[in-house]
N, C-alpha and C positions, 0 to 999 in steps of 0.2 A: 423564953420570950424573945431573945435577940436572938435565935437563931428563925424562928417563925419571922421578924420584923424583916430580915436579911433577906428570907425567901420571897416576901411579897415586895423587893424594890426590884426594881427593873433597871439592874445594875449588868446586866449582860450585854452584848453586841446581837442585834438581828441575827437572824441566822439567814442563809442566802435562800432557804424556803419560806423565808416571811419576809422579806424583801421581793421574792417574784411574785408571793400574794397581793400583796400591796401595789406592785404595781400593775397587775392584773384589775386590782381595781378603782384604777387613775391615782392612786397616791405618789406621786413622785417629785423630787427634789427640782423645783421650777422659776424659774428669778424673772415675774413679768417685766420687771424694771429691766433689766439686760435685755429684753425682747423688745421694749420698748425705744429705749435709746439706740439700740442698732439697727433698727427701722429708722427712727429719726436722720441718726446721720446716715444711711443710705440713701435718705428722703432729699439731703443737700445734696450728697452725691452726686444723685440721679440731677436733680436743677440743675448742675455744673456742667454734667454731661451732655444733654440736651438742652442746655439753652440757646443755643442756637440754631437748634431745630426748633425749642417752642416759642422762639422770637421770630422765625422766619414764618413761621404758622401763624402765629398774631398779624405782623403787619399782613399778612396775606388776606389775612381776615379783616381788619379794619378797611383795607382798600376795595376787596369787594361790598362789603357792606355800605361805606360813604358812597362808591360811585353807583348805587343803588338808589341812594337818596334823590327822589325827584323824578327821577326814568322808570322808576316800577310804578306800575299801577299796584293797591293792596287791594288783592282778593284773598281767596281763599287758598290759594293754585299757588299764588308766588309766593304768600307766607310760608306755606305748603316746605317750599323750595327753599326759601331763606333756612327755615327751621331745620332739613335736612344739610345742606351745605355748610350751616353751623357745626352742626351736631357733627360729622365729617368734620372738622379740623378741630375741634374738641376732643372728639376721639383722639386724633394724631398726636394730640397732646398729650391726654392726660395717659392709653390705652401701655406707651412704652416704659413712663414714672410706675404703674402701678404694677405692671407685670414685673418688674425687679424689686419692690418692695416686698409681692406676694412672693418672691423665691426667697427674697432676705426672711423675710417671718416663717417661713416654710424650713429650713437652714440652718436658723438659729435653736429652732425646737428642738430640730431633728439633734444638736448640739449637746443640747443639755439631755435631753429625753429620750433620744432615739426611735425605733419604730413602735409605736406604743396604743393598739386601738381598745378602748374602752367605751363602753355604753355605761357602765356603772357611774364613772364620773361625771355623766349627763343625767344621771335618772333622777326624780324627783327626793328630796330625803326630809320625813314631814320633822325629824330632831332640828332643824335647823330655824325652827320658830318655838322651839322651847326658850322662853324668854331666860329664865334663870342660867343657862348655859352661857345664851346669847352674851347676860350679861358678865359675866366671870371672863369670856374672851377679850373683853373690852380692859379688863386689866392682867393681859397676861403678859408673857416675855414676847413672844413676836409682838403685841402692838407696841410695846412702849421700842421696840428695836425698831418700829417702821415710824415712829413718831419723831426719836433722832433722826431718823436717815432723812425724813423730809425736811425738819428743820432745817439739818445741816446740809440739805442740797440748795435750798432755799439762801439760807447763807452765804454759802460755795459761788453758786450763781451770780448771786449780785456784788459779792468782791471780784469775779471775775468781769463783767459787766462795768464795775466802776475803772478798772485797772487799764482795760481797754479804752473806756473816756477818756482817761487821763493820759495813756498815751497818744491819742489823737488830739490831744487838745492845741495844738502847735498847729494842726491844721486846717481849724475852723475859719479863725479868722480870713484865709485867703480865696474861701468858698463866694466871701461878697462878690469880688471880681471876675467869677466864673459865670458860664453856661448853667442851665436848667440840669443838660445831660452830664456835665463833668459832677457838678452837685447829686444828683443821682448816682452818677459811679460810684462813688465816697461813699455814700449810705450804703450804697447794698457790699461796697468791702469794708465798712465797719461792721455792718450787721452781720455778714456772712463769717468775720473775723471773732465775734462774739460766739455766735452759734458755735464756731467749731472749738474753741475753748472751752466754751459749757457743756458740749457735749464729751469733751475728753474728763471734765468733772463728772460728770453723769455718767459716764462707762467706769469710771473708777467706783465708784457709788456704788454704780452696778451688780461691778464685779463682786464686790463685798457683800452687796445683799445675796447674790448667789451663793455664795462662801456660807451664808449664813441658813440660809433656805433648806440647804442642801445638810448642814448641821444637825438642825432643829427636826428636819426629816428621820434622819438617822436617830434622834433623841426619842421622837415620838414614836416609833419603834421598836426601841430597846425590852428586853425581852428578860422576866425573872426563874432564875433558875429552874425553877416548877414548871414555867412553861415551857423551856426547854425539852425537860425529862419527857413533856407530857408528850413534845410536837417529835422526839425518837421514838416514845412506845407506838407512836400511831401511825407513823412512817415506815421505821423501820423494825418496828416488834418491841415489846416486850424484855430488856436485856436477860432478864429472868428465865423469862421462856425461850431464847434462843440459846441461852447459856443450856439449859435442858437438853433442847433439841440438838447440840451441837455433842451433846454427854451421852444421849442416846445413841446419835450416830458414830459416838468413837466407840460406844459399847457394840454395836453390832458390826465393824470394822475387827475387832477384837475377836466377837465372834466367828465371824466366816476365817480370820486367819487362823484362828486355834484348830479349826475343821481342816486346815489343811499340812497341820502338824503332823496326822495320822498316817498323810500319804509322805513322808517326807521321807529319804533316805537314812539321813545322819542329826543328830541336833550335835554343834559345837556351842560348848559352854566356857564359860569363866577360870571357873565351874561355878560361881555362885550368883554372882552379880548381870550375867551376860547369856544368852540362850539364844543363838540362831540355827535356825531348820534350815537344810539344805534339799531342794531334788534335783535328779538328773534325769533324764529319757534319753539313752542315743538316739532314738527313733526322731524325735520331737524337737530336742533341742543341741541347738547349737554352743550353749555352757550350762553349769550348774547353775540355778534359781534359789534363790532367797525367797521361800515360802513364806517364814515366821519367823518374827525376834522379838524379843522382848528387853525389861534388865530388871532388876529385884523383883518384886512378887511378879510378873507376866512373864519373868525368867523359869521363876520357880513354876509356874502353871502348864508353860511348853514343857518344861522337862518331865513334870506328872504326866501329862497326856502322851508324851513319846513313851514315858515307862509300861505303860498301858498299854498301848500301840507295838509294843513291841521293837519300838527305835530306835536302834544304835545311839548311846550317847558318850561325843568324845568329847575329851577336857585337851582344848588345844586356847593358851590365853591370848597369843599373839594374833592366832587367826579370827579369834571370834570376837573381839576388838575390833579390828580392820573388818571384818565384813557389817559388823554392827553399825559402824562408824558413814564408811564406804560406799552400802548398797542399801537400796531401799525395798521395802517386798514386793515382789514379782519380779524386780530386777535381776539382769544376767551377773555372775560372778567377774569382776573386772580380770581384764587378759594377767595385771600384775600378782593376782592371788591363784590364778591356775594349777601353778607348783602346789601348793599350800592344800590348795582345796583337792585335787587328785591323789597328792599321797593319804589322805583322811578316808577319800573315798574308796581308793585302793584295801585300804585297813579295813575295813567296813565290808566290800564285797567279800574278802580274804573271811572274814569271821562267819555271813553267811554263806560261805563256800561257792559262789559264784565265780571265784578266778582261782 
């Protein structure tokens, strides 16, 4: 019973074929929150960088418009006109803010997620009006983590908010004595001074729900040993079956080299442990060839078939060691066994009376 309980928890790591599934079908590790707050603060960025182009665009605008007041007739034509002239420094405003925000949210995905297209993630999914489901997500581990996280930004926020009160508070009092526009400065560098505190809490936040995202991703993934087994047999075979096919193939390896024991010159043996076939063609080759070797019984099987064959077989232990070792079949005899292997061959021509 605990080894069935074992196999049904999904106590393993994805495997990197069900992670590119997955994100094949928009499942991937994504922190709107991080996308969110670094659009934000690009969003102040952007005002800082251009406020002086979109304050030089504004008065431009008000002074057309006031000295409008009273010299236009209103038809149809000149509202026409106002509305286009508008719209033209509206544009100039808002057209340069929003094209670097679309490249920040374009930048930040590509971040986390890289180049990723999916229709899946878009398609209709009717599980997701299953109420009972619905309501079990309502108490799982990501909400009660996104429940903290808001609280505590929510918190974070407003101590930071007060912190900044309280250190301007020194210069409230001397705003009675100012201008409209010095009192305006002070606001928008207290406010601009808060934002960007709350925003370094917010990307800290962030970060952390990304950390977490990316976690629970990897979590909801994880993969039980059964499914492993199942996602090699279907990939990659069968271990069974390849383990066969791989035992077939050494048996017919085995085969075509035993067939070529018959043409071989010489077999050097152990004598017992060890059986390599040697041939030579002056015509053909340029050294002797390692036909066939074996060692206990595929020792024993070459030297049957040479005895048959009618094969020279010599008990030489240091040669047929080193060639066993040394050379692989079909390979040439290495230049440092040449001695070795000619005086065997010598002995061998000598017996069928060739030399």
């Amino acid at each position: 019973m605990a080894d069935e309980k074992s196999q049904d928890e999904k106590t393993e790591q994805p495997t990197p074929r069900k992670l590119e599934e997955a994100r094949k079908k928009g499942q991937v590790a994504r922190s709107q929150e991080l996308n969110s707050i670094v659009i934000i603060f690009m969003g102040m960025l952007a005002l800082l960088i251009f406020s002086s182009h979109i304050l030089s665009n504004l008065i431009h605008s008000f002074h057309f418009n006031f000295n409008k007041i009273g010299t236009t007739e209103v038809t149809t034509a000149t509202f026409y006109n106002l509305f286009i002239a508008n719209g033209a420094t509206l544009a100039k405003i808002v057209v340069p803010v929003m094209m670097l925000l679309a490249v920040t949210g374009l930048l930040i995905n590509l971040a986390q997620v890289g180049v990723n297209f999916s229709m899946e993630a878009i398609s209709p999914k009717f599980d997701k009006f299953n109420i009972i489901k619905g309501f079990k997500k309502k108490f799982s581990t990501r909400t009660l983590f996104n429940l903290v996280r808001d609280v505590l930004k929510v918190i974070l926020i407003a101590y930071v908010t007060y912190l900044t009160y309280k250190s301007e508070m020194k210069n409230y009092i001397p705003l009675a004595d100012q201008e409209l526009g010095q009192i305006f400065s002070f606001a928008c560098r207290v406010a601009l001074k808060i934002m960007l505190r709350a925003s370094g809490v917010l990307l800290f936040l962030a970060i952390l729900d990304y950390a977490y995202q990316k976690y629970d991703h990897i979590k909801g993934l994880k993969m039980t040993k059964q499914e492993i087994k199942d996602e090699m047999k279907q990939h990659e075979g069968d271990p069974l079956i390849k383990m066969r096919i791989r035992r077939i193939q050494r048996d017919m390896a085995h085969a075509r080299m035993l067939q070529e024991v018959e043409k071989a010159d010489v077999v050097v043996t152990n004598p017992i442990h060890i059986a390599v076939a040697l041939r030579y063609d002056v015509d053909t080759m340029s050294a002797p060839k390692v036909v066939a070797k074996g060692e206990r019984l595929l020792a024993e099987k070459i030297k049957e078939i040479a005895e048959k064959a009618g094969v020279p077989i010599v008990e030489n232990k240091p040669l047929a060691r080193a060639l066993f070792e040394a050379v692989d079949i079909g390979m040439s005899v290495p230049a440092k066994l040449y001695k070795a292997v000619a005086e065997v061959l010598a002995y061998v021509y000598r017996l069928k009376g060739k030399i």
